[in-house]
C-alpha positions as CSV (number, residue, x, y, z in Angstrom):
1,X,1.2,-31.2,-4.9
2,X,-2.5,-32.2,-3.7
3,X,-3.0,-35.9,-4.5
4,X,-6.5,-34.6,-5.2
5,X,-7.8,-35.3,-8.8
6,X,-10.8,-34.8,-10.4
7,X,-12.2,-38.0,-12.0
8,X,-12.2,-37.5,-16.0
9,X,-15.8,-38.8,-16.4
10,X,-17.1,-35.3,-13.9
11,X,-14.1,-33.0,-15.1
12,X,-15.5,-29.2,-15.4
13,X,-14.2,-27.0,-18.3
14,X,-13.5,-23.8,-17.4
15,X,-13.3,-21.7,-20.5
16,X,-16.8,-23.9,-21.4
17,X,-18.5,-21.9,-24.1
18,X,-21.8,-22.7,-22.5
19,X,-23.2,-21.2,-19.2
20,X,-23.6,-24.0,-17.3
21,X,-20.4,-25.9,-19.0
22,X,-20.2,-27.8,-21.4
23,X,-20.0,-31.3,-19.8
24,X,-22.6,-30.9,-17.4
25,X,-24.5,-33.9,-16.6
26,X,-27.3,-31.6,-16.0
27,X,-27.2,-30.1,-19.5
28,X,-26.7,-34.1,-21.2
29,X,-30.3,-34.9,-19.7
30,X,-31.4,-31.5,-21.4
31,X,-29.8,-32.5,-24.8
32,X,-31.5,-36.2,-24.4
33,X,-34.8,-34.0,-24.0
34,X,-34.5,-32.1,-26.2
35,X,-33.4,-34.9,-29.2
36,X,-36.4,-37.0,-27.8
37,X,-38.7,-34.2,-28.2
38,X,-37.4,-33.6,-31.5
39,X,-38.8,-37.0,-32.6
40,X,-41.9,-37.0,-30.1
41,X,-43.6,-33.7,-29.4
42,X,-46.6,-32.4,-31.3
43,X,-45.2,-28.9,-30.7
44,X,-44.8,-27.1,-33.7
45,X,-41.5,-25.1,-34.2
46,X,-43.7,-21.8,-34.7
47,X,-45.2,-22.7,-30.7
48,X,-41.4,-23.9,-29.5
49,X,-40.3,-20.3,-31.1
50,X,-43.2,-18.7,-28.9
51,X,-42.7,-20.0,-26.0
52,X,-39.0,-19.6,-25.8
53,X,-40.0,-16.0,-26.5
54,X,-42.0,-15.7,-23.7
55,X,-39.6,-16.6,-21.5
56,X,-36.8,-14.8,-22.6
57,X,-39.2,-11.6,-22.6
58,X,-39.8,-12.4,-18.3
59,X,-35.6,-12.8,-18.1
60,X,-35.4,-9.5,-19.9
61,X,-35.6,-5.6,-18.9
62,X,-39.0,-4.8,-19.9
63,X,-37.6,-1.4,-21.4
64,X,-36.7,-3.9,-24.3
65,X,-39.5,-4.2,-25.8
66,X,-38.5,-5.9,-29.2
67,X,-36.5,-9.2,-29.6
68,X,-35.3,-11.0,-33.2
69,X,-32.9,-13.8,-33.2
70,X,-30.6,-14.7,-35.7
71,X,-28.0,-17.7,-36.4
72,X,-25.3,-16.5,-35.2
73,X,-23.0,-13.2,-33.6
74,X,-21.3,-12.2,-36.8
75,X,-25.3,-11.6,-38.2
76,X,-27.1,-10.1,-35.4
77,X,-24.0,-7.4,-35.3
78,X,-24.0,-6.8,-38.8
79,X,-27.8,-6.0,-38.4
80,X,-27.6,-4.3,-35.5
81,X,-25.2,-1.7,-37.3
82,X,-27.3,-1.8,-40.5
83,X,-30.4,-1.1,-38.2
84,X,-29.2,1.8,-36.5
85,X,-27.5,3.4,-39.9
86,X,-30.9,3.3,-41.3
87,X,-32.8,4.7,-37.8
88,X,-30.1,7.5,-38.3
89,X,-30.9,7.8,-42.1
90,X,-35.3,8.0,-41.4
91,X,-34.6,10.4,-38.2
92,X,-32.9,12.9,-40.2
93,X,-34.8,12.6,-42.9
94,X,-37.3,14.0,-40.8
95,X,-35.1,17.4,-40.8
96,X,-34.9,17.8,-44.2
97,X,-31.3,15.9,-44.4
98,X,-30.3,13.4,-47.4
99,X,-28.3,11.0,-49.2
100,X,-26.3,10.7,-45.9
101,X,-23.6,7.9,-44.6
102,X,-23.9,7.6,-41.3
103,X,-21.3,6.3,-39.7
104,X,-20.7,3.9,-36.4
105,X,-18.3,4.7,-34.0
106,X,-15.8,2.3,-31.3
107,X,-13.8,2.4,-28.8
108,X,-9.7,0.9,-30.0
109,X,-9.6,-2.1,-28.0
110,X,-12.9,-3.2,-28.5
111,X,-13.4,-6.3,-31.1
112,X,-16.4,-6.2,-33.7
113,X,-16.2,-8.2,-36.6
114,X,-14.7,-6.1,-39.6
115,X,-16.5,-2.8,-38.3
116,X,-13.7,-1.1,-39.5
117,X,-13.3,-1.9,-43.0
118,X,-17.1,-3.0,-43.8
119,X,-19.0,0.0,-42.4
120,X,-15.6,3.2,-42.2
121,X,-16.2,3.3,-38.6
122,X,-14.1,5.7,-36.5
123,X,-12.7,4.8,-33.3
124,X,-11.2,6.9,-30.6
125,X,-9.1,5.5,-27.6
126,X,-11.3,4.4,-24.3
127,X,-10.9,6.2,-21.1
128,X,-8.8,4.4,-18.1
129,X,-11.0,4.1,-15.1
130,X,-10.4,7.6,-13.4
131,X,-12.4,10.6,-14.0
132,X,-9.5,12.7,-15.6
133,X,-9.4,10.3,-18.1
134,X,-13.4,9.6,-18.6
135,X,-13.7,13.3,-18.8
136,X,-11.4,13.9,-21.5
137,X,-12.6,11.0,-23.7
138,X,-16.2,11.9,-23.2
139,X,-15.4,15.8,-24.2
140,X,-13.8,14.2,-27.6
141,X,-16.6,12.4,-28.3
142,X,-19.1,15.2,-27.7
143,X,-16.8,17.4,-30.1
144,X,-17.0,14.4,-32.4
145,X,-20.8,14.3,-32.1
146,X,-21.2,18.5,-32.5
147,X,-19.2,18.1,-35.6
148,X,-21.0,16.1,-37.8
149,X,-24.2,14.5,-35.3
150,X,-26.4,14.3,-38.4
151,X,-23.7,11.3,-39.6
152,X,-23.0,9.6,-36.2
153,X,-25.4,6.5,-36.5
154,X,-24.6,5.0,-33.5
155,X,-21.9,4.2,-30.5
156,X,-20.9,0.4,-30.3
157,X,-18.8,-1.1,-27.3
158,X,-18.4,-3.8,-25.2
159,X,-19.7,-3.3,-21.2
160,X,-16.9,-5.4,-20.4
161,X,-13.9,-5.9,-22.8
162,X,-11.9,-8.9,-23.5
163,X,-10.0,-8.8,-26.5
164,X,-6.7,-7.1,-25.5
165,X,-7.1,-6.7,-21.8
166,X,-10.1,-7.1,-19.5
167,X,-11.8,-4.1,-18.7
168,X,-15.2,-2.7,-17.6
169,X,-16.2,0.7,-17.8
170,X,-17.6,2.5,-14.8
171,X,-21.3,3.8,-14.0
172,X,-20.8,7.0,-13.7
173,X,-19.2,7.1,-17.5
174,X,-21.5,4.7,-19.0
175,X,-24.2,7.2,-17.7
176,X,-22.4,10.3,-18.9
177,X,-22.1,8.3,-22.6
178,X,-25.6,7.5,-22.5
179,X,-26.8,10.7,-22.0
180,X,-24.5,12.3,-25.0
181,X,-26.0,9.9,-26.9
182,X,-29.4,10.7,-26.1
183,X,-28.8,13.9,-26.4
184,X,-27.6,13.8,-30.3
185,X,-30.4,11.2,-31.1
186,X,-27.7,8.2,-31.5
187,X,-28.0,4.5,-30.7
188,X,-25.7,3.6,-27.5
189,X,-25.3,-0.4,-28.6
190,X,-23.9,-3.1,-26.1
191,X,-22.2,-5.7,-27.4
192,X,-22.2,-8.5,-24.6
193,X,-21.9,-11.2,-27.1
194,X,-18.2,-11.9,-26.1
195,X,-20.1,-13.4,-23.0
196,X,-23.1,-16.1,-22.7
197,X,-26.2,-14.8,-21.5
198,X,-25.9,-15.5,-17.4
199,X,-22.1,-15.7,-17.2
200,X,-21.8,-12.6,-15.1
201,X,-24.5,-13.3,-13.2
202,X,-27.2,-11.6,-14.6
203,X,-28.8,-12.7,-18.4
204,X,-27.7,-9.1,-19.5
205,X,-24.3,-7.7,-18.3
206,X,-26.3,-4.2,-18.8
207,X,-28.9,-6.0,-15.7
208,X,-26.2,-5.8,-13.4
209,X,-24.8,-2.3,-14.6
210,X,-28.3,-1.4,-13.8
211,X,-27.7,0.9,-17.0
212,X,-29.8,0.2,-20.2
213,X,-28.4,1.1,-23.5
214,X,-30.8,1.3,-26.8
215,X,-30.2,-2.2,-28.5
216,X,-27.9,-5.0,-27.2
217,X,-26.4,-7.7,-29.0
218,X,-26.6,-11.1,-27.1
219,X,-25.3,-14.5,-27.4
220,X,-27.7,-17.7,-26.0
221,X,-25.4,-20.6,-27.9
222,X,-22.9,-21.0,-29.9
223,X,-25.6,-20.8,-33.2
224,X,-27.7,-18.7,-31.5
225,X,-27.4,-14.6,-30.9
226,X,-29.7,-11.9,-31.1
227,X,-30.8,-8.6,-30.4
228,X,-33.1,-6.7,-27.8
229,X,-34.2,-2.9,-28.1
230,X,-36.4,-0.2,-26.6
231,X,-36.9,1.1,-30.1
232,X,-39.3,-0.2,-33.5
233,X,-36.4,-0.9,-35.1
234,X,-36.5,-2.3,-38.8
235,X,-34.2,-5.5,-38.0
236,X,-32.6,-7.5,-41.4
237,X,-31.5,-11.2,-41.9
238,X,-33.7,-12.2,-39.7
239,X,-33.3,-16.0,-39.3
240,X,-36.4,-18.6,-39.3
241,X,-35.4,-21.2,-36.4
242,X,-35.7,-24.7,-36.3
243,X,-35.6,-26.8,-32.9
244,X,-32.6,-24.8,-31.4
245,X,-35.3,-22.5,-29.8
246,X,-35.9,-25.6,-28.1
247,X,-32.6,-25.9,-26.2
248,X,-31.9,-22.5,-25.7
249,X,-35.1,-22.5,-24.1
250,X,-34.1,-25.7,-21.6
251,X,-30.9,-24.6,-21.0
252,X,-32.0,-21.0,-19.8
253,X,-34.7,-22.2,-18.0
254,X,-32.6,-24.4,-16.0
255,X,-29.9,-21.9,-15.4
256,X,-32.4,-20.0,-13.3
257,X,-32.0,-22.4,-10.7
258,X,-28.4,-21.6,-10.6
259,X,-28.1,-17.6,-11.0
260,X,-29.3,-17.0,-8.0
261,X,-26.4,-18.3,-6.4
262,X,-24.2,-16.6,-8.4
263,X,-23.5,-13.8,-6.0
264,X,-22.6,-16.0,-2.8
265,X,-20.7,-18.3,-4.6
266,X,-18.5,-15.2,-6.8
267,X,-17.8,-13.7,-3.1
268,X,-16.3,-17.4,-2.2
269,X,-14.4,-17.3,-5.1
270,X,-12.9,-14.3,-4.7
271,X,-11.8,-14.1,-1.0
272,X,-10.1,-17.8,-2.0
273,X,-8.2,-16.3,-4.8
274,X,-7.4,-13.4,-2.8
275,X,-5.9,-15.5,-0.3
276,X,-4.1,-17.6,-2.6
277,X,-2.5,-14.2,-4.1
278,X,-1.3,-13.5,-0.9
279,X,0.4,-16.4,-0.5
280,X,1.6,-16.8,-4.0
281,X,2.9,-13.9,-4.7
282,X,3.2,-14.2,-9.0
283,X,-0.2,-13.1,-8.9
284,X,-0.6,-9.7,-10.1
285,X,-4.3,-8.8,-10.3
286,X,-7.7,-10.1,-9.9
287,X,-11.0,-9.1,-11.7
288,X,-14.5,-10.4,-11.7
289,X,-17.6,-9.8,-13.3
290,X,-20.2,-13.0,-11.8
291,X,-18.7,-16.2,-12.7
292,X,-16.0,-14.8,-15.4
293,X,-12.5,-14.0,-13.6
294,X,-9.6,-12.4,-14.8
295,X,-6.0,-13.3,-13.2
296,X,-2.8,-11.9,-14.8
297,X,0.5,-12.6,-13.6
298,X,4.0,-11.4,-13.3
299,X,6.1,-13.1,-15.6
300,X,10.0,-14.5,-15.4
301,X,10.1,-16.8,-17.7
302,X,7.6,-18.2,-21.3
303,X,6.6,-21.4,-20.0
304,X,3.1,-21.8,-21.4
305,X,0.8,-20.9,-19.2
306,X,-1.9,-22.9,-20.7
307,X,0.3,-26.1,-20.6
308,X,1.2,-25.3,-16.6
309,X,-2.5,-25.7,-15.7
310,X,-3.3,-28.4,-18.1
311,X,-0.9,-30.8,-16.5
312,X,-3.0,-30.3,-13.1
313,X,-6.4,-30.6,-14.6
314,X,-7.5,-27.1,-15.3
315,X,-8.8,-26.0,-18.1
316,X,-8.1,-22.5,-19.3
317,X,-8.3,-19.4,-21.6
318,X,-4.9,-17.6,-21.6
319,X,-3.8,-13.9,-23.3
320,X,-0.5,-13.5,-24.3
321,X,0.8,-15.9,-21.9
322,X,0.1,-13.2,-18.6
323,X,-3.8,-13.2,-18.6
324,X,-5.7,-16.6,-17.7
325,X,-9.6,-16.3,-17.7
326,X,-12.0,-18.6,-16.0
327,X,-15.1,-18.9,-17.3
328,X,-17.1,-21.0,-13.9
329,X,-20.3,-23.1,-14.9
330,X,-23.1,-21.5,-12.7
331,X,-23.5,-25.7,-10.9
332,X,-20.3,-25.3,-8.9
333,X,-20.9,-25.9,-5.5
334,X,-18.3,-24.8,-2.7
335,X,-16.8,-28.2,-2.9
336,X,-16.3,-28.5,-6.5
337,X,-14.6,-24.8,-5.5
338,X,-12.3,-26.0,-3.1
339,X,-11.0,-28.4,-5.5
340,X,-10.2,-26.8,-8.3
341,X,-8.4,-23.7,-6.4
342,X,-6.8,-26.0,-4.7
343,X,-5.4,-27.6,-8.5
344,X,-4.7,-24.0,-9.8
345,X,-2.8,-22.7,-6.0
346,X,-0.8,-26.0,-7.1
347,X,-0.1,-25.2,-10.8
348,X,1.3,-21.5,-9.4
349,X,4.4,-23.5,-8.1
350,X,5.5,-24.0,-11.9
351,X,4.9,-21.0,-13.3
């Protein structure tokens, strides 16, 4: 085993719930700022609320023209579906329907917090990555949406899925969806809130997919989501902020300075962890998307796999003991890299 250890007081947290992880020394002089300013600045919280606006409107795709924030996932989703059922209501109206109730629909292994049972949505099975199967899952949805259109509010799903196995649909279908959707005048939502804004590299997974949907539901902080759309939508609880504008807008303004190495750095990573799966051999699979990798492993036995890495310093998200998820802070350098592959090629001896 390497007699390399990473000293406790710089030790990096790998399933960190912030972007540039959570014990960042980096982000502790942006907290100390920020609670100095809290005491100190003249700024009031209506001009820290415009300016982090501003900024996040030059991160953003300019075909998203309209921005609210709310306090936290759970409430910018529930709008976001309220939003679009009433869009859907005031667009047929138009057309002489009424007393409609529209309804949302979902893809089975995507996770939205009690969209079933709050708002009877329907869900149909997602498509494996081959066009056979895109095909036939985009014909049942069209058949879905020639039905009953009039009562399809909108289509919610995650770009890139996490909750029972990682998975990212592929252009060409995301395109095909969009157009359908277009096409039967209903919202196509992304919900990239299961990520931080920056984690895959870009502060919209739907920026790298180079693929825009209508509205997208985004997380900044832990207490601090929202959503961006192209259309004038008619958003509710919306949230008056206090000084957490203030950090959100430090932290993303200094995670610029790091998500431009995001791509060099996610090709080191991944040609080390390709070698170390050659060697290894109880790795089965590798995915990426930026900074966020996905390794799941063929399994003998039910040691923890979570315990297996903690004992050599790494710190990890784990799924049904085969699936362990590294979430990178965008700061790693290339020797902060070699370390802690060279920890987890260690931990594979145990498992």
């Amino acid at each position: 085993m390497s007699d390399k250890k990473l000293n406790s007081e710089s030790n990096y947290n790998f399933c960190s719930p912030l972007p540039l992880g959570d014990n960042n020394p980096n982000l502790k002089k942006l907290e100390n700022k920020f609670n100095d300013l809290i005491f100190t600045a003249p700024t009031s919280k209506s001009n820290i609320k415009d300016i982090f606006l501003s900024f996040w409107k030059s991160q953003i795709p300019k075909s998203f023209r309209e921005t609210v924030l709310f306090n936290n996932t759970d409430i910018a989703l529930e709008s976001a579906i309220k939003s679009s059922i009433r869009y859907k209501k005031r667009m047929a109206s138009k057309l002489g329907f009424r007393d409609l109730s529209p309804k949302i629909f979902y893809f089975t292994n995507s996770k939205h917090s009690k969209l079933q049972e709050d708002y009877n949505a329907i869900s149909t099975s997602p498509p494996e990555p081959n066009t056979d199967s895109e095909n036939e899952v985009l014909d049942r949805i069209e058949t879905l949406f020639k039905l009953n259109s009039v009562n399809v509010a909108a289509f919610i799903l995650n770009p890139i899925q996490t909750f029972e196995r990682d998975l990212s649909f592929r252009f060409n279908f995301l395109k095909k969806l969009k157009k359908l959707c277009d096409q039967y005048q209903t919202l196509l939502i992304f919900d990239e809130s299961n990520f931080y804004c920056g984690q895959t590299g870009t502060p919209f997974i739907c920026q790298g997919l180079e693929l825009y949907p209508h509205l997208v539901i985004f997380k900044v902080l832990p207490n601090l989501s929202g959503i961006s759309s192209n259309l004038n939508l008619e958003f509710i609880n919306k949230t008056s902020w206090d000084l957490d504008y203030l950090r959100a807008y430090e932290l993303l303004n200094e995670q610029q300075k790091y998500l431009k190495n995001v791509s060099d750095l996610n090709l080191y990573i991944r040609k080390r962890l390709d070698l170390i799966k050659k060697r290894s051999k109880k790795i089965l699979e590798i995915k990426n998307w930026g900074f966020y990798f996905s390794i799941s492993f063929r399994r003998e036995n039910t040691t923890s796999l979570s315990n297996i890495f903690k004992k050599n310093q790494i710190l990890v998200n784990t799924f049904n003991n085969i699936l362990v998820r590294f979430h990178f802070p965008l700061i790693l350098s290339k020797k902060d890299i070699d370390t802690i592959l060279s920890h987890f090629e260690d931990s594979l001896s145990l498992i």
